[in-house]
N, C-alpha and C positions, 0 to 999 in steps of 0.2 A: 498540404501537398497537393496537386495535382493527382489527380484522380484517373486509373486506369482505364487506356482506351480514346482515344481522344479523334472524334469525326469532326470538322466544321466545328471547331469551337466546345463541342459539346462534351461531356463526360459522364460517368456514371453517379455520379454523387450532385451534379450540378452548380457546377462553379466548384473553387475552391474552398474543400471542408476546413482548411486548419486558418483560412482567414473570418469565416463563419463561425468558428468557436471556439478561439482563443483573441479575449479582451487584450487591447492596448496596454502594455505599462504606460509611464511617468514620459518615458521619450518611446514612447512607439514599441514595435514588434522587439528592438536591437534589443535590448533591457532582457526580454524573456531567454534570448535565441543566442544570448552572448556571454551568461552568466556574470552579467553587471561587469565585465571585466576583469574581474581579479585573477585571471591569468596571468596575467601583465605585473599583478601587485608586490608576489613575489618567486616566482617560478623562473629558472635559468632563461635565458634569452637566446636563442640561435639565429642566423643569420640567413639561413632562408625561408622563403615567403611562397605560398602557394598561389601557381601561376595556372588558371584552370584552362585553359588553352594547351598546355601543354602536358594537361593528366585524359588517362583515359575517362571514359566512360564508364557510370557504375555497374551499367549492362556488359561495357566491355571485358571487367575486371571480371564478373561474376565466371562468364564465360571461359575465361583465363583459367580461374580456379576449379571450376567444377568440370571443367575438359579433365585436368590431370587427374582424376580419379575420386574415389568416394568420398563423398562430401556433409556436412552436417549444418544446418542454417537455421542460427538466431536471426529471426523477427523480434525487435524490440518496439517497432513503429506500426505505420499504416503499411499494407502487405504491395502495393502499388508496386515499387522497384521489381520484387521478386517474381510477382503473377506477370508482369513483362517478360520477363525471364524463361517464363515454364512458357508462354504464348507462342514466344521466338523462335526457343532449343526446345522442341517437343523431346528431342534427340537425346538431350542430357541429362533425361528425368531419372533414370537409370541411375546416375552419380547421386543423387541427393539421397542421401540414405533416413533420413529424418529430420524434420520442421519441428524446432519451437518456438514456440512465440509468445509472448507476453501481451494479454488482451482480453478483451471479453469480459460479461459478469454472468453469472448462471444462474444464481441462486439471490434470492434478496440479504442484504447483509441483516443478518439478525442477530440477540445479545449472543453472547458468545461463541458466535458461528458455528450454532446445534444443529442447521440440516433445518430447523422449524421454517415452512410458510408461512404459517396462519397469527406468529405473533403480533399484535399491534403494535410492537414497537421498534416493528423489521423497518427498514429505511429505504429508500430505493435501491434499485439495481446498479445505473448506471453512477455514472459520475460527470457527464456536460453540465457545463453553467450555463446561464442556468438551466435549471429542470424544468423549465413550467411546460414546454414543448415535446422532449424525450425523454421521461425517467429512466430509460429501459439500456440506452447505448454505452460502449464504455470509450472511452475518444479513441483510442488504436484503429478500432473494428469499424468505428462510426467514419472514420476520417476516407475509408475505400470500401464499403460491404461487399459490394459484389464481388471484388479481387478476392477479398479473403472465403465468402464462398465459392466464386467460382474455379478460380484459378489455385488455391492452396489449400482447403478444404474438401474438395473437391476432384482432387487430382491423381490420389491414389499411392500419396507417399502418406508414411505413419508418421501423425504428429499429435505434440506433446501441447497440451494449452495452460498455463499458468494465468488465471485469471483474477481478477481483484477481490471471488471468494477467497482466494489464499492468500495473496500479494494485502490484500488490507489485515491480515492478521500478523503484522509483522510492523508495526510503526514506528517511527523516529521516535521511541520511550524517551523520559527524562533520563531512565539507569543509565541507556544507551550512549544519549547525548553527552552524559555527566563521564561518560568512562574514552567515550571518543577524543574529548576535549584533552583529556589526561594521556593520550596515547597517540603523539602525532610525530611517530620516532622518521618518517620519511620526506618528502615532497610531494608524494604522490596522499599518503595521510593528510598531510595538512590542506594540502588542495582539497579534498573532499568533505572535509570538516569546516572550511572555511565556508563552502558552496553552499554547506546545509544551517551554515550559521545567518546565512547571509539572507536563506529564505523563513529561515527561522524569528527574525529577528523583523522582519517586513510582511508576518501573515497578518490577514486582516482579523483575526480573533484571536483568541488565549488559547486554542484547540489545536495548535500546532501539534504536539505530542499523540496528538489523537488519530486525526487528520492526515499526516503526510509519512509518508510510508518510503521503505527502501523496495519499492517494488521491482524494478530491472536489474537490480546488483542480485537480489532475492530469486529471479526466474531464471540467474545466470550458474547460481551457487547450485539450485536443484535440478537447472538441466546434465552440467559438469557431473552432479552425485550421483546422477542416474545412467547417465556415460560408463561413469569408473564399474557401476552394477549391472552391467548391460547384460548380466545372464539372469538378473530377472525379470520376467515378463509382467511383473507389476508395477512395475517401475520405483519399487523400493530404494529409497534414499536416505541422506542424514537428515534434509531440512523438513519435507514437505510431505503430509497425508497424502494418496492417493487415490484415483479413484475413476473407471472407467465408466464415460456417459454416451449416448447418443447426443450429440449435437448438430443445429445449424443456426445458420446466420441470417438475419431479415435483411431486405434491403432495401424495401418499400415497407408503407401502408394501407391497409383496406379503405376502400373497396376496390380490389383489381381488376385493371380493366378499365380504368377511368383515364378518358386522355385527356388531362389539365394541364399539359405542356410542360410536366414537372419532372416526368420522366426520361431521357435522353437515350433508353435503349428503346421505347416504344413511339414516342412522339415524332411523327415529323416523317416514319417510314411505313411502305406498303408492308417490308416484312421487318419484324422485329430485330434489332441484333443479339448475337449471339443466340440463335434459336429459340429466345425466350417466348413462353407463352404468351398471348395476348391477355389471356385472362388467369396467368398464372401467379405465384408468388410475388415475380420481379416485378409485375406490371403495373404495383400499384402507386400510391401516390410516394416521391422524395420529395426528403425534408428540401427545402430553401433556405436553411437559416436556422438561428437558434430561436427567432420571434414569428414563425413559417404560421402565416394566419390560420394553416388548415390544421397544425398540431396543438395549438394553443386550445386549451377548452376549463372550463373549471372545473377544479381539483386534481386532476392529474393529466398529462402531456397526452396527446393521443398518438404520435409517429412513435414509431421501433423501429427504424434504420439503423443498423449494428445490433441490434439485438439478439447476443451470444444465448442461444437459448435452448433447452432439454428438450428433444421432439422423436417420437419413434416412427414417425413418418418416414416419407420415399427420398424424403429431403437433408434426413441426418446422415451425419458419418459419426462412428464409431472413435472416440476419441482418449484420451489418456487427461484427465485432469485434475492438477493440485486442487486441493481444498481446503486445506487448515498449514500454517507453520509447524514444525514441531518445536516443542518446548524443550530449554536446555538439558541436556541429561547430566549436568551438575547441576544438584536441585538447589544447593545453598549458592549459587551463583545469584549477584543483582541482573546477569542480565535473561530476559527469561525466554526469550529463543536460541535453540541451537544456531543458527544462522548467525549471528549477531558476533556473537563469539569468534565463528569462523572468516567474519569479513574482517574484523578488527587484527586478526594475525597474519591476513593476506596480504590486507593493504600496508602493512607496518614490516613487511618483509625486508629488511636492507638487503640481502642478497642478491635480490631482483630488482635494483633500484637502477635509474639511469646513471650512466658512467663521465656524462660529461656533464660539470659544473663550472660555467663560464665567471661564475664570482669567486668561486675558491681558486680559480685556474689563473685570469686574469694578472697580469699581461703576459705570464710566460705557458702561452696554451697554443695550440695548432687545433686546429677544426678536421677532425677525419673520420671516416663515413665506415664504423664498424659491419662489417657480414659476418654476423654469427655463423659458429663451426660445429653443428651438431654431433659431428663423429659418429662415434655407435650408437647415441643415444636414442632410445626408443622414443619413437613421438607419439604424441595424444590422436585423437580424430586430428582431420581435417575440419576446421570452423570457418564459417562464412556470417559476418556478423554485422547486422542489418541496424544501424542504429539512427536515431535524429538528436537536435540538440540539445535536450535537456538537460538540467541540473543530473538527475537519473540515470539516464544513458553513460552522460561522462562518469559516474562513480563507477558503472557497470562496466565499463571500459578499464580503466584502471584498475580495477580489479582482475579482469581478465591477464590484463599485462604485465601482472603481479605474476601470475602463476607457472612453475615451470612446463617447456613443452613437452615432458612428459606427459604432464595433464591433458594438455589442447593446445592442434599447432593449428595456430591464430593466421589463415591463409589470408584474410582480404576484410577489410573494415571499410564502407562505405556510408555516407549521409545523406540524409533527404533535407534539403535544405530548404526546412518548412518556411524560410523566412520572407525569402524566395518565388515559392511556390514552386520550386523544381522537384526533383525529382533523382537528381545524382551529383558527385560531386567526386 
């Protein structure tokens, strides 16, 4: 995506972070950003086509939504869209009543996500491919840092972080895999099970089960649980341990203060932008790349751009963070996250499934444009939900779509079209 802030070409991240660290598939970018197609495979067909000329803007829609009153905002991506947002309407920070997001790593992933530093057999933090440059980032945070420090960390609403200490304790099991395959009573079920078969079936090692996580359906289930408990101030849920940290975000590397033309808030001006010190945090070296010859060193990467990190300095904010899954409270159950359980009977809801089926209809069908009638029914929050194209996002999606609006009324869904390089859609 496009990186927040944009002077003469220049941005905060330098050039674009999601063409910098996300590899070619087989045929290019479309492969990763399109989910190989099998929308088309076997999913109803409808008849119109998205004309982006004639949609608004993602900034416009936001504005739309969080004018009419209090508001709630999943970040599932890079925070780009939304820190535009807070930059513009300073006015409507008022409506946003809380930020989660899904990003960041805190903690090194160690064997059973005990809270240990010191084990040697803790793994890195981040997750860029490769590491040999930043072990420390996690691609959300990595893809805009500054936004997410500056502009949404930093802004003074209370937000919730769901990071890949927790989101990795939750993986695509074999139990899971083996009971999803058996349980695809919808469209929206089979879609998701296909998507995950699809990456399943094309990982480059046996570690699939290990390795790939329902991380964004997972940050979507515990922010919802913590919504419905919003009278406690632990943020007590069904899915997800909690746990309150000081945190901030890196956005550079030492030694700050270096002007090697790598930095685009410092280089090139008398005064720095955004007030940034000269020889402050922000000032020091960004990455270039995932092969940036100044992070490259042997044995471990030397930049921490995104670098979601524990700090009691002047620099953290006070933060709300998942840390572990919780484990099913049917102990004789195969599957052994409470979560898992609960995604499999959301997504498999027929009561909540689309109404129009253009192969069961065919030829005797009319095409017509439902406006649901809430009547008396009580609605959920207001949600504003930030997503990009992943395999992930879409489950996370559909799952949201699943649920009634009692739960969460689902105001405005927007994408960064990493593919692109924009920014809305």
């Amino acid at each position: 995506m496009l990186t927040i802030f944009l002077y003469d070409g220049m941005s905060t991240a330098g050039e674009c972070r999601y063409r910098q660290a996300i590899p070619l598939a087989q045929r290019g970018r479309l492969d990763v950003n399109s989910n190989y197609g099998i929308r088309k495979a076997f999913l109803p067909q409808g008849g119109r086509r998205y004309t982006p000329l004639q949609q608004p803007t993602a900034q416009q829609v936001m504005i739309d939504a969080i004018s009419s009153g209090p508001t709630t905002v999943f970040l599932m991506g890079a925070h780009t869209n939304f820190a535009i947002f807070l930059m513009n309407n300073p006015h409507l920070k008022k409506n946003v009543k809380h930020i989660y997001a899904m990003g960041g790593s805190v903690r090194p992933n160690c064997p059973k996500n005990d809270g240990s530093e010191n084990s040697s057999e803790c793994s890195d933090i981040g997750n860029l491919y490769p590491q040999d440059s930043n072990p420390y980032a996690e691609f959300n945070i990595f893809s805009d840092p500054f936004a997410a420090y500056k502009q949404v960390l930093h802004y003074g609403i209370p937000v919730t972080l769901i990071p890949m200490d927790a989101t990795s304790t939750i993986p695509v099991t074999n139990s899971f895999f083996m009971e999803f395959e058996r349980r695809q009573g919808t469209y929206e079920a089979k879609y998701c099970f296909q998507a995950l078969k699809i990456i399943r079936d094309t990982w480059l090692s046996n570690r699939f089960h290990e390795q790939y996580c329902i991380w964004d359906s997972f940050m979507v289930g515990v922010a919802l649980s913590i919504m419905r408990n919003s009278y406690y101030h632990n943020g007590e849920n069904e899915f997800a341990e909690m746990r309150y940290m000081n945190i901030t975000v890196g956005t550079s590397s030492q030694p700050y203060g270096a002007l090697d033309g790598s930095n685009p808030l410092i280089s090139g001006y008398s005064m720095p932008m955004f007030n940034v010190h000269k020889n402050g945090v922000h000032s020091g070296h960004v990455q270039m790349g995932m092969q940036d010859p100044f992070c490259l060193q042997k044995g471990k990467g030397l930049c921490q751009d995104g670098y979601t990190k524990e700090d009691n300095g002047e620099d953290a904010v006070r933060v709300l963070v998942a840390v572990k899954a919780k484990e099913n409270y049917d102990k004789g159950s195969s599957l052994g996250r409470e979560f898992y359980r609960n995604f499999l009977h959301v997504i498999n809801s027929p009561e909540r499934t689309g109404r129009f089926d253009i192969r069961s209809q065919y030829p005797f069908h009319k095409e017509v444009l439902y406006k649901p009638d809430f009547g008396k029914r009580t609605r959920g929050k207001a949600t504003v939900f930030d997503m990009d194209m992943s395999v992930g996002d879409f489950l996370a999606l559909l799952y949201l779509l699943k649920l009634p609006v009692e739960l969460i009324d689902l105001k405005v869904v927007y994408v960064g079209l990493d593919l692109l390089g924009l920014t809305s859609m």
